[in-house]
DRENLO-849077 format. One record per residue (C-alpha): x, y, z. Coordinates in steps of 0.02 Angstrom, whole numbers, plus 50000, padded with zeros to 5 digits. Example, Ala and Ser with C-alpha at 12.3 -4.5 7.8 and 13.67 -1.06 7.14 Angstrom:
REM DRENLO-849077
site east=50615&north=49775&up=50390 $
site east=50684&north=49947&up=50357 $
REM end
This chain:
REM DRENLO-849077
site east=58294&north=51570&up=56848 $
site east=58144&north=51602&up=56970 $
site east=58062&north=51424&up=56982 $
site east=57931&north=51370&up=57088 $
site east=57794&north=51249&up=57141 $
site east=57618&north=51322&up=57145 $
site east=57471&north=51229&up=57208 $
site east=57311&north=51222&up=57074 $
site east=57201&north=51346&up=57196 $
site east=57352&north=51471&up=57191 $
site east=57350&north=51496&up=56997 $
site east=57291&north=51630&up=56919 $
site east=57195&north=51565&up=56763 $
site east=57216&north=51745&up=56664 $
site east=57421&north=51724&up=56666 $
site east=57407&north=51536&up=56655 $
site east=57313&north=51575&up=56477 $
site east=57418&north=51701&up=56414 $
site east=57586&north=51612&up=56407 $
site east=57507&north=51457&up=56344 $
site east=57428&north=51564&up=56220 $
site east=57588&north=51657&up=56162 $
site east=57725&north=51497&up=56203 $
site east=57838&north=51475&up=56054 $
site east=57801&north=51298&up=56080 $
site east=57629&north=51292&up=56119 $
site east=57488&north=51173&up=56109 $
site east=57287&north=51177&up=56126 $
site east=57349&north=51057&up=56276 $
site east=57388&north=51181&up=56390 $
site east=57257&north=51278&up=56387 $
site east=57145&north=51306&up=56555 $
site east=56997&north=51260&up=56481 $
site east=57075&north=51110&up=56409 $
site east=57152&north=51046&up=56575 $
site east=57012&north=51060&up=56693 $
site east=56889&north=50960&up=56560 $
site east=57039&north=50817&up=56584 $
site east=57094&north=50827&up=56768 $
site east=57005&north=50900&up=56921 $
site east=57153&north=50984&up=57008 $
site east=57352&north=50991&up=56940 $
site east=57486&north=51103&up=57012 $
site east=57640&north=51172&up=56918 $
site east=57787&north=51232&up=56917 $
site east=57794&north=51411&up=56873 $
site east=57950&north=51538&up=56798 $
site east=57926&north=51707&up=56874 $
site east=57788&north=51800&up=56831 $
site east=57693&north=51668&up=56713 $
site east=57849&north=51687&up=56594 $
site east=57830&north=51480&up=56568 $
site east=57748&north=51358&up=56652 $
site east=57722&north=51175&up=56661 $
site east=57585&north=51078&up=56722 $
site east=57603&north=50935&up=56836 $
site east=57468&north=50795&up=56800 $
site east=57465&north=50661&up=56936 $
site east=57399&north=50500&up=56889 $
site east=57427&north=50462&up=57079 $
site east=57525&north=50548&up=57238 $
site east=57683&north=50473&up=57159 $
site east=57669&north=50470&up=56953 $
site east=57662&north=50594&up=56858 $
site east=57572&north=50555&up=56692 $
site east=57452&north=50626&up=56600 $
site east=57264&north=50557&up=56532 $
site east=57255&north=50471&up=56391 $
site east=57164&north=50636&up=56311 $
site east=57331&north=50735&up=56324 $
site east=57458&north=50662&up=56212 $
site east=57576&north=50786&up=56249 $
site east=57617&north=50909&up=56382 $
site east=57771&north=51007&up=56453 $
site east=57847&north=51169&up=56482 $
site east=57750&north=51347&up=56395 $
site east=57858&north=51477&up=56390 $
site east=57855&north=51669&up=56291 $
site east=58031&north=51635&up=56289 $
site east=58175&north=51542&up=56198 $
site east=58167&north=51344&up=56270 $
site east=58339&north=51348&up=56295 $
site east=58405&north=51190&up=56346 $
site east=58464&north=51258&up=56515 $
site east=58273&north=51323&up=56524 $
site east=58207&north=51146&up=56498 $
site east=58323&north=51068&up=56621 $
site east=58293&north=51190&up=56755 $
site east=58088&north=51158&up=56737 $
site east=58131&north=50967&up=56735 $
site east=58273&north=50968&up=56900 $
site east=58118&north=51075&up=56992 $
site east=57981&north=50952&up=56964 $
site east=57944&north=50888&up=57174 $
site east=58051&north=50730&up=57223 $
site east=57893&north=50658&up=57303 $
site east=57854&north=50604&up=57098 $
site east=57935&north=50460&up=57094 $
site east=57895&north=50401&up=56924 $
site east=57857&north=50487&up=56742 $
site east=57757&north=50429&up=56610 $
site east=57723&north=50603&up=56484 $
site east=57795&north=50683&up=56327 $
site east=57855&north=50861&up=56297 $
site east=57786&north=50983&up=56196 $
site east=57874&north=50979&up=56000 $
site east=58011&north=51082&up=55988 $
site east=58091&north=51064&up=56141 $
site east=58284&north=51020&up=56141 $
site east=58319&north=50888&up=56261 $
site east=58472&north=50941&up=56374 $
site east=58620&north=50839&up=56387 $
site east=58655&north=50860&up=56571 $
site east=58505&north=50802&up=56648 $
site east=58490&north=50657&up=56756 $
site east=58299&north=50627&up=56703 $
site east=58304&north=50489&up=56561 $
site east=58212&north=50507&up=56391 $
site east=58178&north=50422&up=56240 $
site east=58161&north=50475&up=56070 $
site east=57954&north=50447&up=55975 $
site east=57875&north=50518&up=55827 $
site east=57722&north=50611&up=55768 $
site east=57668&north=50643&up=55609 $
site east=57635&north=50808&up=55533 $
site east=57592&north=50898&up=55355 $
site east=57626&north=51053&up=55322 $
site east=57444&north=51119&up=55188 $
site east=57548&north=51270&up=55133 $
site east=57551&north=51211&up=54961 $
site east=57401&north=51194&up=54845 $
site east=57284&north=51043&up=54840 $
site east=57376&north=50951&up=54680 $
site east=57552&north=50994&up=54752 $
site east=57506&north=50898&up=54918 $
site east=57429&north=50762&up=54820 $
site east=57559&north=50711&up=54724 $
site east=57644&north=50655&up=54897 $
site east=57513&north=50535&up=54924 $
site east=57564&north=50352&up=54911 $
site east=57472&north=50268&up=54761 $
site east=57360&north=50167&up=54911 $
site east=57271&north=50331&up=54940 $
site east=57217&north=50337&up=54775 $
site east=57154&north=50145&up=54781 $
site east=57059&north=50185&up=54949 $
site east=56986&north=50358&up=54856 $
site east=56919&north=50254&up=54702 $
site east=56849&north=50107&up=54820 $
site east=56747&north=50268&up=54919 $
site east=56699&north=50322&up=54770 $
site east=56637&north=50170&up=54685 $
site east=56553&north=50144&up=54870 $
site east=56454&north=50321&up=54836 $
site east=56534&north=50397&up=55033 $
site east=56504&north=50579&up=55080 $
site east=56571&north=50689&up=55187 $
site east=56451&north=50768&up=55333 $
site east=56511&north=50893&up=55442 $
site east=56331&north=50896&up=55534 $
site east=56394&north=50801&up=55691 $
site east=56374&north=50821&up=55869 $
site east=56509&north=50767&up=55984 $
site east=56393&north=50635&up=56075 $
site east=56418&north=50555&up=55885 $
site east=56581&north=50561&up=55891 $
site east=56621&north=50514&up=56048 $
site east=56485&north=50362&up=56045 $
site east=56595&north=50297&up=55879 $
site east=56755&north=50312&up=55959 $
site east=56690&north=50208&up=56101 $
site east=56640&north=50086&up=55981 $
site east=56757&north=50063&up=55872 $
site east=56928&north=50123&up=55957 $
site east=57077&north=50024&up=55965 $
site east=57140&north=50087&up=56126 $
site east=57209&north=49966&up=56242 $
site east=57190&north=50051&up=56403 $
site east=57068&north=50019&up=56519 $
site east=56995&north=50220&up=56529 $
site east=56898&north=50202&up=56380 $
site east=56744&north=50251&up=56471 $
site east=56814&north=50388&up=56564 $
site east=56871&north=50460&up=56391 $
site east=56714&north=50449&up=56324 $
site east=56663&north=50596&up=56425 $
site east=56800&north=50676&up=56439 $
site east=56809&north=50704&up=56236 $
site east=56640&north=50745&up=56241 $
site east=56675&north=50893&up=56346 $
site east=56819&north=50960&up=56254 $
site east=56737&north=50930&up=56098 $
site east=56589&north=51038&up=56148 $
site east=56704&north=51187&up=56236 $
site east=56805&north=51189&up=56058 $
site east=56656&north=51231&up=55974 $
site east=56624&north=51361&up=56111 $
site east=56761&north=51434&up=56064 $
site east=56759&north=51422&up=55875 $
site east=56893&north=51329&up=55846 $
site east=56830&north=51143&up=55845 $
site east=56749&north=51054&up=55714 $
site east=56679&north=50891&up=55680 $
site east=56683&north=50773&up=55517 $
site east=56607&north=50601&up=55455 $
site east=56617&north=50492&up=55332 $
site east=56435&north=50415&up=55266 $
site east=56383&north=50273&up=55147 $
site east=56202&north=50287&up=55043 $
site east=56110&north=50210&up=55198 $
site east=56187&north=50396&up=55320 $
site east=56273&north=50250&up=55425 $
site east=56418&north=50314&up=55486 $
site east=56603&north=50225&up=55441 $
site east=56712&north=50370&up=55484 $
site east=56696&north=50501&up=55613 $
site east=56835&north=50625&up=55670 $
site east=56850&north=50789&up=55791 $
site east=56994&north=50930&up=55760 $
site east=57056&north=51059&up=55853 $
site east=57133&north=51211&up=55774 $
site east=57275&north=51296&up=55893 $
site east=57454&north=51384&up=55851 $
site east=57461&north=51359&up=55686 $
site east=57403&north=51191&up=55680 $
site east=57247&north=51070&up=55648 $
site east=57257&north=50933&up=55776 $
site east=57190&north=50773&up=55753 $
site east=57091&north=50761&up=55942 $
site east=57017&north=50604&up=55892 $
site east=56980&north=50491&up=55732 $
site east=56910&north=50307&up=55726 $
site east=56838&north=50214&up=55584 $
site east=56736&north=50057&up=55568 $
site east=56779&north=49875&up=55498 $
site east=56669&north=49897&up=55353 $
site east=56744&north=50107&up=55328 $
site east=56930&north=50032&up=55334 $
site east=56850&north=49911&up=55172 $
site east=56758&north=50073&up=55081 $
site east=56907&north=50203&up=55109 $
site east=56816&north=50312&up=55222 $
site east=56985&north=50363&up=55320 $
site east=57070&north=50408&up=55192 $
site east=56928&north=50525&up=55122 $
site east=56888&north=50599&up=55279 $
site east=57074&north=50635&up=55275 $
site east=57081&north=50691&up=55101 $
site east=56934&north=50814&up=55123 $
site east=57014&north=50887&up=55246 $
site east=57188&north=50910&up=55180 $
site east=57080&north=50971&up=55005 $
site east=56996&north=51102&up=55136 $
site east=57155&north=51158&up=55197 $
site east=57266&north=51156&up=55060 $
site east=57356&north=51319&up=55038 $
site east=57336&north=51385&up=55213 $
site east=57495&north=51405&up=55317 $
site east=57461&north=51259&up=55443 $
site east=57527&north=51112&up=55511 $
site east=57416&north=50969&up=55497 $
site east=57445&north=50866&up=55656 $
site east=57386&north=50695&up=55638 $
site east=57416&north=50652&up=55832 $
site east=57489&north=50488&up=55789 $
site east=57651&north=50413&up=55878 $
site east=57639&north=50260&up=55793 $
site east=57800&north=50190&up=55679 $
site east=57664&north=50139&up=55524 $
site east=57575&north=50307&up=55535 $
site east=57413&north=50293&up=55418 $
site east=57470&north=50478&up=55410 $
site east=57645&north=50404&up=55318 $
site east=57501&north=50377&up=55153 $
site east=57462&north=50580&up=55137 $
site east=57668&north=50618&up=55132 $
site east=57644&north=50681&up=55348 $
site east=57824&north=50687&up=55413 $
site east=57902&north=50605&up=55566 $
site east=57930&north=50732&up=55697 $
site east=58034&north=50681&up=55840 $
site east=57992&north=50722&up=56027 $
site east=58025&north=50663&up=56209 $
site east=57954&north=50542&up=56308 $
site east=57990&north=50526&up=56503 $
site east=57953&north=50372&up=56563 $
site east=57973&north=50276&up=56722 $
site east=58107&north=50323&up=56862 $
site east=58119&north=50504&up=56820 $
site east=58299&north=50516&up=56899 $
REM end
């Protein structure tokens, strides 16, 4: 298996695109477009002729991790990830990375005869194949005592937002611990705006009588999935159910399409758990890689 290190100036962005674009495991993630609105400059490891690749994000000279806007990243490939495949990508990342902090891609089979250590999270995902009252009956009965309160609160939905709005909430009212809120605040902005350069972004809020705004969410739609990019709602939304409509909408929107509705969540009491989303298991590196 033809392996090797290529420095970011040596890529060639056309190749780069097209295995992301056609990687049985692919994500919106690996995209070009995606990675330079996140990091300046990344090299990667790369199988022969752009067969798979896998980005290297540096969070320094001697960690590899990710931003916080890339929840997952890993190995593309137009091929089977075969375990051997995955553990020849991992055994080739550069020695001179001395500690990992990033999750795979879904899908990928963790090999057994690795030295790199992994553990085991989940995300949450719904598959909208089935109609509208199909899905709904999979709904926990809180959704339906969140849906009354937004009714009896009078909330609409309004797809009408800009991603300065979007990205202005999140800042507001995140939960995020880190300490890159700010830097996140652009960076969203910018991949919000190149989605909907590309068609395949949209927007949605969540508004009381008085057009104030108590939930606000972005999505991205990419192999066969909507992703969740981002999602926050206020202290007085979380009273009025406005999650859970701005949820419901959009599984009501969606219902009957063959997608995966990717909720982006790696948390163990997944607000996604309430819509009947499913625990999907992937790998996270972290610290000493070997």
């Amino acid at each position: 298996m033809n392996i090797k290190l290529v420095k970011h100036e040596d890529l060639d962005k056309t190749k780069w695109n097209s295995c992301v674009h056609y990687a049985t495991r692919g994500n919106v993630y690996g995209y070009w477009w995606y990675l330079t609105n996140t990091v300046k400059e990344w090299d990667a490891l790369v199988e022969g002729d752009y067969e798979s690749v896998f980005p290297l994000l540096p969070m320094n000279g001697s960690t590899l991790m990710p931003p916080d806007t890339i929840k997952e990243i890993g190995i593309y490939s137009i091929n089977i990830l075969s375990m051997s495949r995955v553990k020849a990508f991992l055994d080739a990342i550069p020695s001179s990375y001395q500690r990992y902090n990033f999750m795979l891609n879904a899908g990928v089979n963790w090999p057994t005869d690795t030295t790199i250590k992994s553990s085991t999270v989940y995300n949450h995902q719904l598959l909208l194949n089935a109609d509208y009252e199909s899905l709904e009956k999979n709904y926990l009965p809180r959704v339906d005592q969140q849906m009354d309160l937004a009714r009896e609160n009078r909330l609409i939905l309004n797809s009408n937002l800009k991603p300065e709005k979007v990205a202005d909430f999140y800042r507001i009212h995140t939960s995020d611990t880190t300490m890159n809120i700010n830097h996140n605040f652009h960076a969203y902005q910018r991949i919000m705006y190149n989605a909907l350069h590309r068609g395949n972004g949209f927007a949605s809020g969540v508004m009381n009588e008085k057009q104030e705004y108590l939930a606000c969410g972005f999505f991205i739609f990419s192999h066969g999935k909507i992703m969740r990019l981002i999602s926050n709602v206020s202290p007085r939304g979380i009273e009025q159910g406005a999650n859970t409509l701005l949820f419901d909408m959009l599984i009501r929107g969606n219902a009957g399409r063959p997608v995966l509705l990717d909720f982006n969540s790696f948390v163990e009491n997944s607000f996604a758990k309430d819509f009947g989303a499913k625990a999907v298991p992937q790998y996270r590196v972290v610290s000493g890689g070997r």
